[in-house]
C-alpha positions in Angstrom: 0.0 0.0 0.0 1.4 3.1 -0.6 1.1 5.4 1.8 2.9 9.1 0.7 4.0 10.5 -2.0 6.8 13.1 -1.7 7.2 13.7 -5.7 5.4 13.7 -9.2 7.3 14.5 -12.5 5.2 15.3 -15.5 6.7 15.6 -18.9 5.3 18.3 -21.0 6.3 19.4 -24.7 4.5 22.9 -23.6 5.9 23.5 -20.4 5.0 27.5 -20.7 1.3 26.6 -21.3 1.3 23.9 -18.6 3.4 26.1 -16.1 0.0 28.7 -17.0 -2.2 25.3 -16.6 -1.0 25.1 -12.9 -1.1 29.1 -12.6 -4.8 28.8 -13.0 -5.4 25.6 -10.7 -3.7 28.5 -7.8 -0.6 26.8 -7.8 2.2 29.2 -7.6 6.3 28.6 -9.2 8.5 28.1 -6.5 12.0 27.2 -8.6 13.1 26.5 -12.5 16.5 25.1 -13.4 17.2 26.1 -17.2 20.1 24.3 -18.6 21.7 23.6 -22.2 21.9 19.8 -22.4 24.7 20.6 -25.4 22.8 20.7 -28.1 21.0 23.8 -28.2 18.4 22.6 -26.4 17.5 23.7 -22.9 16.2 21.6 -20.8 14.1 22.9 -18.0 12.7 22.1 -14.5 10.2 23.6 -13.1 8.6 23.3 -9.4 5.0 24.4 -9.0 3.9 24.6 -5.7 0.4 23.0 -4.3 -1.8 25.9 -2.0 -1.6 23.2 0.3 2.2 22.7 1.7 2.1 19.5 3.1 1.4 18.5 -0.6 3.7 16.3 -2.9 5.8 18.9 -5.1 5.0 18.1 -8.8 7.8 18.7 -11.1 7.4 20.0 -14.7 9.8 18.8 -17.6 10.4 19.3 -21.0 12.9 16.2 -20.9 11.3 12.8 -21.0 14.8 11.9 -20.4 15.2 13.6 -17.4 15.9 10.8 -14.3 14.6 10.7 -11.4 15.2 8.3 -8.5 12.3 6.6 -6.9 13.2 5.3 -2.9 11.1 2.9 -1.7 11.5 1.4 1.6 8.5 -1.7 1.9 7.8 -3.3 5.1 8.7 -6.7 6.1 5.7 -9.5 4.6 4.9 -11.2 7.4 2.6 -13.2 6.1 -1.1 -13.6 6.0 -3.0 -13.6 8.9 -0.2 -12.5 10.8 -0.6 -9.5 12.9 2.2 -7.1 13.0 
């Protein structure tokens, strides 16, 4: 079961009308990281925050390339019926 999520990432080929997209849902831009990725391409980052701020951050990209590391730290089976 999973019980938190800390992060979304959503790729985006419009990331200026989706940053507007979360604009009008009230969420508000908190950081952007703009960089070249060598090829005259920039590939961005950007952080729109939820109203609420206990909320997961969700992370806009215009890299479906872009990695992110998932950490998930399941609790010992202990089989059915068992109690724990």
């Amino acid at each position: 079961m999973i019980k938190k999520i800390e992060c979304v990432s959503v790729f985006t080929r419009d990331l200026a009308g989706s940053t507007a997209f979360c604009a009008a849902l009230g969420m508000k831009e908190t950081w952007r990281i703009d960089r070249s990725n060598g090829a005259d391409v920039t590939v961005s980052l950007v952080g729109p925050k939820f109203p609420d701020a206990a909320s997961a951050e969700l992370v806009l990209s215009n890299n479906s390339d872009v990695p992110f590391t998932v950490s998930v730290q399941p609790k010992p089976f202990r089989g059915c019926g068992s109690r724990a």
